[in-house]
Backbone as JSON Lines, residues from 0, in Angstrom:
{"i":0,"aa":"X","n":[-122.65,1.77,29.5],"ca":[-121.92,0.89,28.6],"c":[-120.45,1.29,28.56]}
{"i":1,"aa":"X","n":[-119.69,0.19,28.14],"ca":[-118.18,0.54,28.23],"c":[-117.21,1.68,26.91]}
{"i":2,"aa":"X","n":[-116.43,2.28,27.09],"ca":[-116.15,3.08,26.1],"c":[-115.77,1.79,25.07]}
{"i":3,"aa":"X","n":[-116.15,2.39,23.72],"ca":[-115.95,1.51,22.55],"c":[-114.99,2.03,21.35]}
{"i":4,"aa":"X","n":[-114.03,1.34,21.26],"ca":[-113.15,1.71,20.23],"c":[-113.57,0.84,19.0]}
{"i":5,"aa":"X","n":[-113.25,1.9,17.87],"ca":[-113.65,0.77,17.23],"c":[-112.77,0.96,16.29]}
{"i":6,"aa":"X","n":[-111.94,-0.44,15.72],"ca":[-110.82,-0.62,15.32],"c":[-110.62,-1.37,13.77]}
{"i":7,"aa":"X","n":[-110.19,-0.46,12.8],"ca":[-110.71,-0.64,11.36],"c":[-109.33,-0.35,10.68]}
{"i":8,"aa":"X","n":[-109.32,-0.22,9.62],"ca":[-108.28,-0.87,8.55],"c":[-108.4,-1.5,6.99]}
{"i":9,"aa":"X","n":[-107.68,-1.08,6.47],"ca":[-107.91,-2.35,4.87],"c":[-107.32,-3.2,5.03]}
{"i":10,"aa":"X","n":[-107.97,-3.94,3.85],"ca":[-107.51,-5.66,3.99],"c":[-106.07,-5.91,4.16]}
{"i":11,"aa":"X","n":[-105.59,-7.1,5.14],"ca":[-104.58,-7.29,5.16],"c":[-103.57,-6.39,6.0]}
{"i":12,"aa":"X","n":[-104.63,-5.72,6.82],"ca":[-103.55,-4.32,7.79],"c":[-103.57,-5.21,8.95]}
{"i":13,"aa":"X","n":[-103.53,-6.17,8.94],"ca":[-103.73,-6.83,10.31],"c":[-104.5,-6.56,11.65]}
{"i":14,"aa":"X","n":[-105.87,-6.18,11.57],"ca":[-107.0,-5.17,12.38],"c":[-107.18,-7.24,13.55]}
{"i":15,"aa":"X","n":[-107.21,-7.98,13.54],"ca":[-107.23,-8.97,14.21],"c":[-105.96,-9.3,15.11]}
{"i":16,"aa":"X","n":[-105.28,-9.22,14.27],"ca":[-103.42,-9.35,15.19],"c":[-103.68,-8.61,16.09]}
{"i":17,"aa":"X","n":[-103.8,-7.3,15.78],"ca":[-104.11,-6.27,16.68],"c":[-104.52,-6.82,18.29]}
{"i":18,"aa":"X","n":[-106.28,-6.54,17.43],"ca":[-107.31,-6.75,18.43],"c":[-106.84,-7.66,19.56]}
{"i":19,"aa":"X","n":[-106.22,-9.38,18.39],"ca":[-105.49,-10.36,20.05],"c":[-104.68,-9.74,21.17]}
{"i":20,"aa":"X","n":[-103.92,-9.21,20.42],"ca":[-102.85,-8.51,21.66],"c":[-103.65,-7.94,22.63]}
{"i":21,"aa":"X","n":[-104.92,-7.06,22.12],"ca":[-105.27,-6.1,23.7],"c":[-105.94,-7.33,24.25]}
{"i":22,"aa":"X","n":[-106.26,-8.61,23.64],"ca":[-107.08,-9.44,24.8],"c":[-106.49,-10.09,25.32]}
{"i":23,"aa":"X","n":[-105.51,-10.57,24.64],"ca":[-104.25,-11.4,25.32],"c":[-103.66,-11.05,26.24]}
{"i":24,"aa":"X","n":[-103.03,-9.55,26.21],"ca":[-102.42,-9.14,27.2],"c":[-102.03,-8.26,27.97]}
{"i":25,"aa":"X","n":[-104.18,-7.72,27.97],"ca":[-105.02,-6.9,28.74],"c":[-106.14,-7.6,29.02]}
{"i":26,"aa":"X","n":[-106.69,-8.98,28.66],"ca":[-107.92,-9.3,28.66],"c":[-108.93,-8.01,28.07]}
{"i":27,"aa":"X","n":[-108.95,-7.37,27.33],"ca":[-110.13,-6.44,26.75],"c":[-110.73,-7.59,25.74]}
{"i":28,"aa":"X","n":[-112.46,-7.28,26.07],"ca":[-113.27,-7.85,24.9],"c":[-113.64,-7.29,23.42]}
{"i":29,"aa":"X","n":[-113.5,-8.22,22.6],"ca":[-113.94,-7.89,20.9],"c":[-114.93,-8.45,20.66]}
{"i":30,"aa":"X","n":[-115.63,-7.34,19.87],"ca":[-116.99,-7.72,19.16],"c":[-116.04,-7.41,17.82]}
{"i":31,"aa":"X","n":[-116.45,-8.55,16.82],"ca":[-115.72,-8.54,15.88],"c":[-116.98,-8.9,14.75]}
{"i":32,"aa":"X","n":[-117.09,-7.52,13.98],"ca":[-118.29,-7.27,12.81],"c":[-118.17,-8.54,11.84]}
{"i":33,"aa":"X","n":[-116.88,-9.36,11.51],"ca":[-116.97,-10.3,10.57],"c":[-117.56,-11.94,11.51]}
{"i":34,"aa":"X","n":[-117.31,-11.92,12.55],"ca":[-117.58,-12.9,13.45],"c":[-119.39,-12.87,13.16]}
{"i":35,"aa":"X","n":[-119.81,-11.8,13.9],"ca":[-121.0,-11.25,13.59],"c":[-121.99,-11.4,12.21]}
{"i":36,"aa":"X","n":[-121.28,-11.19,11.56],"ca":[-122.02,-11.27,9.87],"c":[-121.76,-13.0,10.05]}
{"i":37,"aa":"X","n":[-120.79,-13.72,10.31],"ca":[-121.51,-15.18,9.98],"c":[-122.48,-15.59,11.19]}
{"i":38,"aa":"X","n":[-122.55,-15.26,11.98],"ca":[-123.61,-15.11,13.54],"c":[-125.0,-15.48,12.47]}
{"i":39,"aa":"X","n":[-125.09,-14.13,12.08],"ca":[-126.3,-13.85,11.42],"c":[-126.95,-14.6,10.27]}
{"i":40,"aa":"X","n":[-125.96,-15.58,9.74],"ca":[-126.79,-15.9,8.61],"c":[-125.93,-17.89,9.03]}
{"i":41,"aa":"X","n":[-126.06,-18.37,9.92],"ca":[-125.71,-19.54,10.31],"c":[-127.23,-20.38,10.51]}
{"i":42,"aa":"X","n":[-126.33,-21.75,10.51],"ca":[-127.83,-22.67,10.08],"c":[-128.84,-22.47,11.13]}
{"i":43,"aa":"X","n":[-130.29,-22.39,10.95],"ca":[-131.22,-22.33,11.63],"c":[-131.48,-20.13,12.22]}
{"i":44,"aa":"X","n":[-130.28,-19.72,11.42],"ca":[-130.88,-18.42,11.72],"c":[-131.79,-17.56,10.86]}
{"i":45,"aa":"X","n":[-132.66,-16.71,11.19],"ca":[-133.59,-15.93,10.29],"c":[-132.94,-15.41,9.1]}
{"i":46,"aa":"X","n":[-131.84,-14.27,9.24],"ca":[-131.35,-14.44,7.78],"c":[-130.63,-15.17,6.81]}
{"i":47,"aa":"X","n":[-130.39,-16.55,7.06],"ca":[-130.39,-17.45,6.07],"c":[-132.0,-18.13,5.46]}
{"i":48,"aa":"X","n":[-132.47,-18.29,6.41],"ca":[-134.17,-18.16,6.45],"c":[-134.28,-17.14,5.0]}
{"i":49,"aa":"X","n":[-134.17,-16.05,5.45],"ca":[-134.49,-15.29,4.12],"c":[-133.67,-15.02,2.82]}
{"i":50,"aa":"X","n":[-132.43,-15.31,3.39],"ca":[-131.57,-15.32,2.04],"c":[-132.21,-16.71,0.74]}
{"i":51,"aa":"X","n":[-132.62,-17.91,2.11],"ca":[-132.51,-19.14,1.16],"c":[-134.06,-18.85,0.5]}
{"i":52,"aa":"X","n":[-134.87,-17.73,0.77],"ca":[-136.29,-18.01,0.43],"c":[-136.22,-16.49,-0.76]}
{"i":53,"aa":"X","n":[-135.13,-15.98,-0.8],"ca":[-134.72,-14.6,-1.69],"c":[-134.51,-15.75,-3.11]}
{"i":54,"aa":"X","n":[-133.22,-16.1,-2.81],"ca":[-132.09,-16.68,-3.57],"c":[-132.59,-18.31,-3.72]}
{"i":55,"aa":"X","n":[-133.23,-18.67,-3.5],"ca":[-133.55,-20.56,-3.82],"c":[-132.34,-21.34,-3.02]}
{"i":56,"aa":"X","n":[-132.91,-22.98,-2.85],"ca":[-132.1,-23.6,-2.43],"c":[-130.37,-23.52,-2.98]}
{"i":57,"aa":"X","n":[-130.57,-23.39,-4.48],"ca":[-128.93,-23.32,-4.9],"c":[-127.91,-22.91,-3.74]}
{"i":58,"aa":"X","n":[-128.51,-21.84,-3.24],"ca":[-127.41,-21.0,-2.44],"c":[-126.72,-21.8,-1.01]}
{"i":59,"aa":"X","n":[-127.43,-22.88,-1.09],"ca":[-126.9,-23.6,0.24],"c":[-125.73,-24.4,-0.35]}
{"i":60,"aa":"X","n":[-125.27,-24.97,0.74],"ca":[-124.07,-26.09,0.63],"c":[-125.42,-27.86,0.81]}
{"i":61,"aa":"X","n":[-124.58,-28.81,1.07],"ca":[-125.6,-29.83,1.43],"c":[-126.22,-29.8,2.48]}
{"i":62,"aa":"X","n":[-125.13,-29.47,3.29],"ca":[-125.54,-29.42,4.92],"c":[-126.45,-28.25,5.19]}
{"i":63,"aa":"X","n":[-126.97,-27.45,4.58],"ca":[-128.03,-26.4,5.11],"c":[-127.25,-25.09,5.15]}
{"i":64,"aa":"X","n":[-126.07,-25.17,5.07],"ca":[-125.2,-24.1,5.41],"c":[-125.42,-23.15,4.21]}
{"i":65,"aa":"X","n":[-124.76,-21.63,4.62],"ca":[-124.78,-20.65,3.21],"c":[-123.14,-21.22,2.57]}
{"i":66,"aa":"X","n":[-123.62,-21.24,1.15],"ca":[-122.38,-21.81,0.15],"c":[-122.23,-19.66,-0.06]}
{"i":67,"aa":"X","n":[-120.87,-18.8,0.66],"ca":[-120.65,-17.84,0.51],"c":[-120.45,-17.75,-0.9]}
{"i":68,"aa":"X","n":[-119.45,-18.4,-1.2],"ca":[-118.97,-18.2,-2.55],"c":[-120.4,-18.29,-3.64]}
{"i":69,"aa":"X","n":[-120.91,-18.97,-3.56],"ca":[-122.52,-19.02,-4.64],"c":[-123.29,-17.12,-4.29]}
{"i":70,"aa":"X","n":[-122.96,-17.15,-2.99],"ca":[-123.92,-16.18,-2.68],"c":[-123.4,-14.36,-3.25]}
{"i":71,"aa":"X","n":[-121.83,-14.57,-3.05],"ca":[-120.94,-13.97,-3.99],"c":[-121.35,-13.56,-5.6]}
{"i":72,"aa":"X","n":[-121.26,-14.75,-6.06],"ca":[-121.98,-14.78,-7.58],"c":[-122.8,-14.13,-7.8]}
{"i":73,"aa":"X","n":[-123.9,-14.56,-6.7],"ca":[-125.05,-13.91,-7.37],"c":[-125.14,-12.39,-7.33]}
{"i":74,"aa":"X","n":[-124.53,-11.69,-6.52],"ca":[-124.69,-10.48,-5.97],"c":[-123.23,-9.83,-6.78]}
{"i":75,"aa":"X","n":[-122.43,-10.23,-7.26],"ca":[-121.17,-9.84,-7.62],"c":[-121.32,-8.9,-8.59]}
{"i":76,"aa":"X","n":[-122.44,-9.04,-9.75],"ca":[-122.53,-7.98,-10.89],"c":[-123.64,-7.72,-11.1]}
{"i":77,"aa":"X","n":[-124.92,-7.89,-9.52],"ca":[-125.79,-7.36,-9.64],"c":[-126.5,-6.43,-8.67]}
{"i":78,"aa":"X","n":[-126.11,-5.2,-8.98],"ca":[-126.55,-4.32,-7.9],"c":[-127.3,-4.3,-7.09]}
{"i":79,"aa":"X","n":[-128.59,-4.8,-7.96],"ca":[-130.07,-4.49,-7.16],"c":[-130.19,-5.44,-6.06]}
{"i":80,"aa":"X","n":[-129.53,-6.98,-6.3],"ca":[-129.76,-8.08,-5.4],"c":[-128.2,-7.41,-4.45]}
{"i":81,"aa":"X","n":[-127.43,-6.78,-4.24],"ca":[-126.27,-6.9,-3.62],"c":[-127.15,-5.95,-2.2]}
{"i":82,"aa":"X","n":[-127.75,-4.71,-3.03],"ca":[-128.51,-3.96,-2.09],"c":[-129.56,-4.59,-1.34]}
{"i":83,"aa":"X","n":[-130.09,-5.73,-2.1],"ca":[-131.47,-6.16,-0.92],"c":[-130.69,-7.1,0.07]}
{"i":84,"aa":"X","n":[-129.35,-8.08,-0.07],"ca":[-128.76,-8.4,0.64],"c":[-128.34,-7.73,2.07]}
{"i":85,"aa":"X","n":[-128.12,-5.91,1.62],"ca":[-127.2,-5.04,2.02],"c":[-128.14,-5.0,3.46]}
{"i":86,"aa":"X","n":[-129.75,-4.6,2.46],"ca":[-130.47,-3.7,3.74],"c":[-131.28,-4.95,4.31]}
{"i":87,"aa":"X","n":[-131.0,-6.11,3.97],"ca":[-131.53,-7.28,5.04],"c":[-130.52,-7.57,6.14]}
{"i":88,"aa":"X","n":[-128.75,-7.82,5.42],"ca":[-127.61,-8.25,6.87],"c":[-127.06,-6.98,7.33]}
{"i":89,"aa":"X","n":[-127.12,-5.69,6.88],"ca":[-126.75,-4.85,7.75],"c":[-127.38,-4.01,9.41]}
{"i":90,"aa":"X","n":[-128.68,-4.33,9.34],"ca":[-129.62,-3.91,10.35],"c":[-129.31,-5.12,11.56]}
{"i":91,"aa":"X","n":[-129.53,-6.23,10.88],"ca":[-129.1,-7.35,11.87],"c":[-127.99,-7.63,12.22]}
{"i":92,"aa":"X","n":[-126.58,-7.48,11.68],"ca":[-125.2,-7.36,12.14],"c":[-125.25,-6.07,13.01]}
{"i":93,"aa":"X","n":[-125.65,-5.07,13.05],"ca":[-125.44,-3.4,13.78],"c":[-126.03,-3.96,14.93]}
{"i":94,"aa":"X","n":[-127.39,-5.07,15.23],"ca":[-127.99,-5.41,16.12],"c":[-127.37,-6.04,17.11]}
{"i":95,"aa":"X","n":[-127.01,-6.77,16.42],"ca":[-126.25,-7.93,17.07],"c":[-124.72,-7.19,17.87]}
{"i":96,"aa":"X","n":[-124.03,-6.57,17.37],"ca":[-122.78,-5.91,17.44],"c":[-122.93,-5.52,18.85]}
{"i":97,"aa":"X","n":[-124.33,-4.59,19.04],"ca":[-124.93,-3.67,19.94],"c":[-125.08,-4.16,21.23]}
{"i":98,"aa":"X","n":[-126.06,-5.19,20.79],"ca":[-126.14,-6.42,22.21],"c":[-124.97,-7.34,22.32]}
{"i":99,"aa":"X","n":[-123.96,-7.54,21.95],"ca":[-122.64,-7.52,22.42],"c":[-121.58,-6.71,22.98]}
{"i":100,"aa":"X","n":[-121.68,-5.74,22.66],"ca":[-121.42,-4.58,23.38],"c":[-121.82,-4.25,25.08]}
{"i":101,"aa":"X","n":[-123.52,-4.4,24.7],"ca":[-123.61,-4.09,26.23],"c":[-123.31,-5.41,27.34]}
{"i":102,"aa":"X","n":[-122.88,-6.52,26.28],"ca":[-122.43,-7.46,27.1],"c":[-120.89,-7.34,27.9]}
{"i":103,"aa":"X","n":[-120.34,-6.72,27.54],"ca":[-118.99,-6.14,27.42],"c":[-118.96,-5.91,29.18]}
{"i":104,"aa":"X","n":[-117.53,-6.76,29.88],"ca":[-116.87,-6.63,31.18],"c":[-115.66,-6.18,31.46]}
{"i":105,"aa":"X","n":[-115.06,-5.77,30.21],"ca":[-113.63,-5.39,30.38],"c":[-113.8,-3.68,30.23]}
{"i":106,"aa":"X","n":[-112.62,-3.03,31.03],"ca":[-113.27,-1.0,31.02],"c":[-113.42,-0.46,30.22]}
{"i":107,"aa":"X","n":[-112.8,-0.7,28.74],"ca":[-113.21,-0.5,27.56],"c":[-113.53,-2.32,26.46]}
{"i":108,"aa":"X","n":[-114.11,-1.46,25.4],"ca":[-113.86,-2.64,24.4],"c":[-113.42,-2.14,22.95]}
{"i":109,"aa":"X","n":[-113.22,-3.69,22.01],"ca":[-113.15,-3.37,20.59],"c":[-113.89,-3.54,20.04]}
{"i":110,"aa":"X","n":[-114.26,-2.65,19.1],"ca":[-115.36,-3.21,18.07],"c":[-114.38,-3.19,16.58]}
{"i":111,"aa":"X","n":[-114.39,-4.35,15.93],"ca":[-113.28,-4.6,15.0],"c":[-114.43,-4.78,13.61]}
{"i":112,"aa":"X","n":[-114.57,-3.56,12.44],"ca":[-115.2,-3.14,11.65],"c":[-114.48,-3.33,10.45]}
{"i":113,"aa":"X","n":[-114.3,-4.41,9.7],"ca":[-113.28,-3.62,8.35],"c":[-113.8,-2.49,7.77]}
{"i":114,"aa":"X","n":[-114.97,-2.33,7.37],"ca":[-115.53,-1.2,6.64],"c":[-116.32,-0.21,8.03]}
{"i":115,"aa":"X","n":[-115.7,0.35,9.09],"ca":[-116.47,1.22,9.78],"c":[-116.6,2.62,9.38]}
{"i":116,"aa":"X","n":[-115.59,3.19,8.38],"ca":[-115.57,4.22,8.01],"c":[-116.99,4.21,5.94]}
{"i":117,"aa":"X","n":[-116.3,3.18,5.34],"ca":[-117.24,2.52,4.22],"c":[-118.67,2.62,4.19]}
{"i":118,"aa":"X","n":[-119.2,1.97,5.96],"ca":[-120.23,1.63,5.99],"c":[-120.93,2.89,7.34]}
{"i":119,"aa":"X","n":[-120.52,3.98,7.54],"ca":[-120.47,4.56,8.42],"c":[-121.28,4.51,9.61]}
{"i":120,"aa":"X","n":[-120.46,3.54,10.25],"ca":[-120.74,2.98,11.47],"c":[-119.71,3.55,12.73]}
{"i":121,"aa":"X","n":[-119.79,4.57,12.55],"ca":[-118.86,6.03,13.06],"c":[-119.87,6.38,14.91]}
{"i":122,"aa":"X","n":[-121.37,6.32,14.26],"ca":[-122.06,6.41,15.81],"c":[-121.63,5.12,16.82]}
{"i":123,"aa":"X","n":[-121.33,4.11,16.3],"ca":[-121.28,3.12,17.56],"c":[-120.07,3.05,18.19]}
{"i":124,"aa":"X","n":[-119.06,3.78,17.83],"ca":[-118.17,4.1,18.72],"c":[-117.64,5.33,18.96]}
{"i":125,"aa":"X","n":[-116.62,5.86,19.94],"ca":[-116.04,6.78,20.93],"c":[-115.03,7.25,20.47]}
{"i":126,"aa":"X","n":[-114.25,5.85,19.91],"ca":[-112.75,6.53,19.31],"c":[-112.54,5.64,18.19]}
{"i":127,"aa":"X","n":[-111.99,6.13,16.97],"ca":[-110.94,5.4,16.05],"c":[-109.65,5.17,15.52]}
{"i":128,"aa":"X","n":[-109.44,3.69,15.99],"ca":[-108.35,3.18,15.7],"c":[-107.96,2.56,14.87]}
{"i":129,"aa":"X","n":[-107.26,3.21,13.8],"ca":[-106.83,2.48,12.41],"c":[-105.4,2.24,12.26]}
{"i":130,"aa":"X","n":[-105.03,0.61,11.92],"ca":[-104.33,-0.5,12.07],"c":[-104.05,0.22,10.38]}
{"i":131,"aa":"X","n":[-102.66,0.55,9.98],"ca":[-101.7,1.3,9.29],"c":[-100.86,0.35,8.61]}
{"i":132,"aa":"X","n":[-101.11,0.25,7.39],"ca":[-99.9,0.01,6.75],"c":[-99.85,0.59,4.77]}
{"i":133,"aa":"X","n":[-98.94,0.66,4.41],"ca":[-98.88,0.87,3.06],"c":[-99.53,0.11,1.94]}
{"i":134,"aa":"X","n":[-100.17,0.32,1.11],"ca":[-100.9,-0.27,-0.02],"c":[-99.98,-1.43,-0.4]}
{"i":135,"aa":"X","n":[-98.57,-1.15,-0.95],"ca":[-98.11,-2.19,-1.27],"c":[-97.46,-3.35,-0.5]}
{"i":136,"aa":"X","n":[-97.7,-3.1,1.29],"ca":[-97.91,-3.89,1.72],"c":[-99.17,-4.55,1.93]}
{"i":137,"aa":"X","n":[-100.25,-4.34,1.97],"ca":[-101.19,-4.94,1.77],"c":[-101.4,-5.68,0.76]}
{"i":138,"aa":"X","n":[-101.03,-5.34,-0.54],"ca":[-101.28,-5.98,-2.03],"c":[-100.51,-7.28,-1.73]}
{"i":139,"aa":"X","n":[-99.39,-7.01,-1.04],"ca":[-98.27,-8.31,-1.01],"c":[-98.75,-9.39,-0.04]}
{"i":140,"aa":"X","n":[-99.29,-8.84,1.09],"ca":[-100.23,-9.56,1.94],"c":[-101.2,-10.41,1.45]}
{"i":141,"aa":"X","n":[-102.13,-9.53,1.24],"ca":[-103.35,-10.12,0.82],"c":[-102.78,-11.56,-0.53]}
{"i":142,"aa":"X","n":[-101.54,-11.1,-1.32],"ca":[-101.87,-12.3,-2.64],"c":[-101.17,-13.14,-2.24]}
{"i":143,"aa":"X","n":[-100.26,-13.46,-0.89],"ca":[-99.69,-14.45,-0.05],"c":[-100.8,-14.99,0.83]}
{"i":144,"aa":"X","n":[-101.7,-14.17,1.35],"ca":[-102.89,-14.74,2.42],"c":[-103.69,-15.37,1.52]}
{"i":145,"aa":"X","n":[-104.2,-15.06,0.36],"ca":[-105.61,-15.34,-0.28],"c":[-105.52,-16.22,-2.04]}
{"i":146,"aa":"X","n":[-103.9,-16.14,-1.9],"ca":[-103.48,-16.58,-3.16],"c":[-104.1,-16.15,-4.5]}
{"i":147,"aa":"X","n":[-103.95,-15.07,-4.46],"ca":[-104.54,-14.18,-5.34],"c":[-103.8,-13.61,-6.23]}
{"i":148,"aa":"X","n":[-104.33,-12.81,-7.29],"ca":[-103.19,-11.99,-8.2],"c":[-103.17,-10.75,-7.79]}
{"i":149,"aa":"X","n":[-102.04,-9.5,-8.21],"ca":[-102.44,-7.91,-7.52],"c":[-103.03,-7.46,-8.3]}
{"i":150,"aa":"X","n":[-103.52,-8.03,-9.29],"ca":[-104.97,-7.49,-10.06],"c":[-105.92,-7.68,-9.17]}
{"i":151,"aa":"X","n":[-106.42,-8.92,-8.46],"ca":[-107.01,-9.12,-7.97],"c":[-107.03,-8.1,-6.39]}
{"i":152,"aa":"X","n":[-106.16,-8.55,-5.54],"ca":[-106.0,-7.5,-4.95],"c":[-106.11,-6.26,-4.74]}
{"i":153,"aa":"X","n":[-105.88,-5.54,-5.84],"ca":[-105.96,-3.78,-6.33],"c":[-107.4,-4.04,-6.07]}
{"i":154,"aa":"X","n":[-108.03,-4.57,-7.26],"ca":[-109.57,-4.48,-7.24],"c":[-110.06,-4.17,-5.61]}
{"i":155,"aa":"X","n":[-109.6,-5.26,-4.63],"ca":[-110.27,-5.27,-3.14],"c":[-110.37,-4.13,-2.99]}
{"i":156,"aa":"X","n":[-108.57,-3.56,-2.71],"ca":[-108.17,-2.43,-2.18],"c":[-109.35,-1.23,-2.97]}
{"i":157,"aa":"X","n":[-109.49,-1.14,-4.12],"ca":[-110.32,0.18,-4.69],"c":[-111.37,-0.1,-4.7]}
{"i":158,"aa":"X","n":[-112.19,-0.61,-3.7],"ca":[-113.64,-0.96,-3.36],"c":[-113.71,-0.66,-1.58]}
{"i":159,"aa":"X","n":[-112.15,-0.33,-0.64],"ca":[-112.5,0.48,-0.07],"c":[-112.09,1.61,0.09]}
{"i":160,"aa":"X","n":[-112.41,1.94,1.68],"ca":[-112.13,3.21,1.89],"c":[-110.43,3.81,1.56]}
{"i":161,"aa":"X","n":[-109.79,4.86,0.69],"ca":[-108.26,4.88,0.38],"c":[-107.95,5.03,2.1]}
{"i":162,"aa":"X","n":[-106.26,5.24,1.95],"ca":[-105.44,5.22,3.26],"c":[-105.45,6.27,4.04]}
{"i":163,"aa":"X","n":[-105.59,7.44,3.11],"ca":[-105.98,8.92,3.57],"c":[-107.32,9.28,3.98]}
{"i":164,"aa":"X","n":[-108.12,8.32,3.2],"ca":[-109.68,8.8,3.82],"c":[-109.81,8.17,5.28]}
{"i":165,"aa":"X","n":[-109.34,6.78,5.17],"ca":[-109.01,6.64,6.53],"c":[-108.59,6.9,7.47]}
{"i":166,"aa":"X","n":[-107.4,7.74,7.51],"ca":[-106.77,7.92,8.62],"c":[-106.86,9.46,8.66]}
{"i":167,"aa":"X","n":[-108.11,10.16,7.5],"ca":[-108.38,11.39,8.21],"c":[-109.65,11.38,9.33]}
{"i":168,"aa":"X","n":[-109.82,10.01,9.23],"ca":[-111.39,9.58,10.55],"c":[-110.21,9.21,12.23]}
{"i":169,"aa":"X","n":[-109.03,8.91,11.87],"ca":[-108.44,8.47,12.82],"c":[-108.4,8.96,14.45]}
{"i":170,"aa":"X","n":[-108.94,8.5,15.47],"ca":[-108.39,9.21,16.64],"c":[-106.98,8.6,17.08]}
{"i":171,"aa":"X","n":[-106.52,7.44,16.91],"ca":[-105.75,6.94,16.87],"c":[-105.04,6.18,15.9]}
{"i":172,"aa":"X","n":[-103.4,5.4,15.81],"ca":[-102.87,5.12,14.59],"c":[-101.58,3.89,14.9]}
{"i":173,"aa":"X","n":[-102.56,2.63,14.75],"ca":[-101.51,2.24,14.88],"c":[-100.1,1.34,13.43]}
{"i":174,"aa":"X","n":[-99.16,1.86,13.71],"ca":[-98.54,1.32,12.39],"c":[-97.94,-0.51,12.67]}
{"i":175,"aa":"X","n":[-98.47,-0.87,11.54],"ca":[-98.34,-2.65,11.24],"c":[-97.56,-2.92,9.89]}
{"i":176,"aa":"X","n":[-96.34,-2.48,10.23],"ca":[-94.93,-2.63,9.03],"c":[-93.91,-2.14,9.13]}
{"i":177,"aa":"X","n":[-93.46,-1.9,10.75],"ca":[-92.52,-0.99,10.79],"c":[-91.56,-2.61,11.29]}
{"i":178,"aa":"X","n":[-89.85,-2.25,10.61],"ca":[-88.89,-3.15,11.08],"c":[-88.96,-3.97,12.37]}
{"i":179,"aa":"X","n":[-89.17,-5.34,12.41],"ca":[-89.06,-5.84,13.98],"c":[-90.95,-5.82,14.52]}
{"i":180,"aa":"X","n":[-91.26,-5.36,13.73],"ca":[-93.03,-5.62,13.75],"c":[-93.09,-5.47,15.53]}
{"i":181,"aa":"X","n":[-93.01,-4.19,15.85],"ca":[-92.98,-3.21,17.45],"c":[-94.61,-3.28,17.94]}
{"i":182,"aa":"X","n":[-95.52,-3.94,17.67],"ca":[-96.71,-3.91,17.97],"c":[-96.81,-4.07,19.47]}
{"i":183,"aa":"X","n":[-96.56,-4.52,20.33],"ca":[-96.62,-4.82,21.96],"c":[-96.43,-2.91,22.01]}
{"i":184,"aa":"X","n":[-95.39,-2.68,22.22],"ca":[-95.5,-1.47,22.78],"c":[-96.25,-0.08,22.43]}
{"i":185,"aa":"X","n":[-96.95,-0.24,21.19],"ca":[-97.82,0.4,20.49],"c":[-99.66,0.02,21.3]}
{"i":186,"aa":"X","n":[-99.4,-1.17,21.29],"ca":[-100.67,-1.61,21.79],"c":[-100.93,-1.4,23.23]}
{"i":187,"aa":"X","n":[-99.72,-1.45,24.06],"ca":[-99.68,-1.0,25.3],"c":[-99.93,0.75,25.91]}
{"i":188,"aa":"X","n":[-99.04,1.45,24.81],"ca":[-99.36,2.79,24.81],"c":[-101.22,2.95,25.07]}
{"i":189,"aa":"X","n":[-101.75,2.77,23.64],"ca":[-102.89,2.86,23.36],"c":[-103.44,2.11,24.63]}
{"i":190,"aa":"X","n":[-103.44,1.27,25.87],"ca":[-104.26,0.54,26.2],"c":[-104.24,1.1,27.64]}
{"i":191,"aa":"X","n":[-102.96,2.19,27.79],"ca":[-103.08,2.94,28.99],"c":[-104.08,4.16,28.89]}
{"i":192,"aa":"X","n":[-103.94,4.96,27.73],"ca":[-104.65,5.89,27.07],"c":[-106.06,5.99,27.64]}
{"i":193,"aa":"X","n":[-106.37,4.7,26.93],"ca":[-108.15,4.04,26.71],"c":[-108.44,3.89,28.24]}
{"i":194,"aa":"X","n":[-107.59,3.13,29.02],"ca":[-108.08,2.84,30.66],"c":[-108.84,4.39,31.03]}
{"i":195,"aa":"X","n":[-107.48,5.43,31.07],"ca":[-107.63,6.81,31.43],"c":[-108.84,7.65,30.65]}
{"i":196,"aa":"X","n":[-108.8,7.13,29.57],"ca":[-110.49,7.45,29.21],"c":[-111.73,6.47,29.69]}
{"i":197,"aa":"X","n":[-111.62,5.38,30.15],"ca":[-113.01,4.47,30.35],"c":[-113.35,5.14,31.87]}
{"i":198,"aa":"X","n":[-112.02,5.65,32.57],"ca":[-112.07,6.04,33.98],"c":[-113.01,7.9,34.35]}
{"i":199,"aa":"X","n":[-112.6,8.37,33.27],"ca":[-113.23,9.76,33.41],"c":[-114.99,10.03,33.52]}
């Protein structure tokens, strides 16, 4: 299988911007964990199957689809249902991730995790690369992306992993806020690096 980076961040560090660049303009493939989690619970798949037979019809939209936001609710201030959610889509997203992976043609790949350090999903990859930026750029991010308040925001941010716990997992670092937003040549560094490791 191909060496796997796997490339993580808090909200709003831009861990996708990223990821495009190495495919854009390296062709490297992403398995991308949020792509994945809707994989898994899309119409006609088993875990919507079981979410809708957990949770009752409410939880759908008309069309058969999962209504996220309902499914949110229910799990939002209740532990016990957030956990049976947890240990039904987490086994099947890790699955899925896996057999994408070994689908993988480019000499390395990404595996793009927001919570890889959170959810310690640390065995499925080789190296870590965490997409860098300051809290209060993120806060400012996120309530321009999501139209949110930085109450709201803060909350995200202190539900994950802090900046330091992160980037003491780091094998690599890339920064997303520096003047002139220098990402090409950061991403290029890193993408010679990774060759010279997929090659050894």
């Amino acid at each position: 299988m191909a060496l796997v980076i796997g490339v993580t961040g808090g909200i709003a560090s831009g861990k996708t911007t990223v990821a495009n660049l190495f495919h854009e303009q390296f062709a490297i493939d992403i398995v991308d964990a949020d792509v994945v989690a809707r994989e898994v619970v899309a119409l006609g798949s088993d875990g919507l199957t079981q979410i809708t037979e957990h949770f009752g019809s409410q939880i759908l939209h008309g069309d058969g689809s999962l209504n996220r936001a309902r499914l949110r609710d229910c799990i939002f201030s209740n532990e016990h249902e957030k956990q049976w959610l947890n240990q039904l889509l987490h086994p099947m997203i890790r699955q899925r991730m896996q057999e994408r992976l070994r689908e993988v043609t480019s000499p390395y790949a990404l595996l793009v995790v927001p919570l890889l350090i959170e959810n310690q999903l640390q065995s499925l990859v080789q190296r870590i690369l965490v997409i860098d930026v300051p809290e209060a750029v993120q806060i400012e991010r996120t309530m321009q992306r999501d139209g949110i308040t930085a109450e709201q925001a803060q909350a995200i941010l202190a539900s994950q992993a802090t900046r330091e716990e992160r980037l003491s997992h780091a094998d690599d670092v890339i920064q997303n806020h520096l003047p002139g937003n220098p990402l090409l040549p950061q991403v290029t560094q890193l993408h010679q690096a990774y060759l010279a490791l997929s090659n050894q």
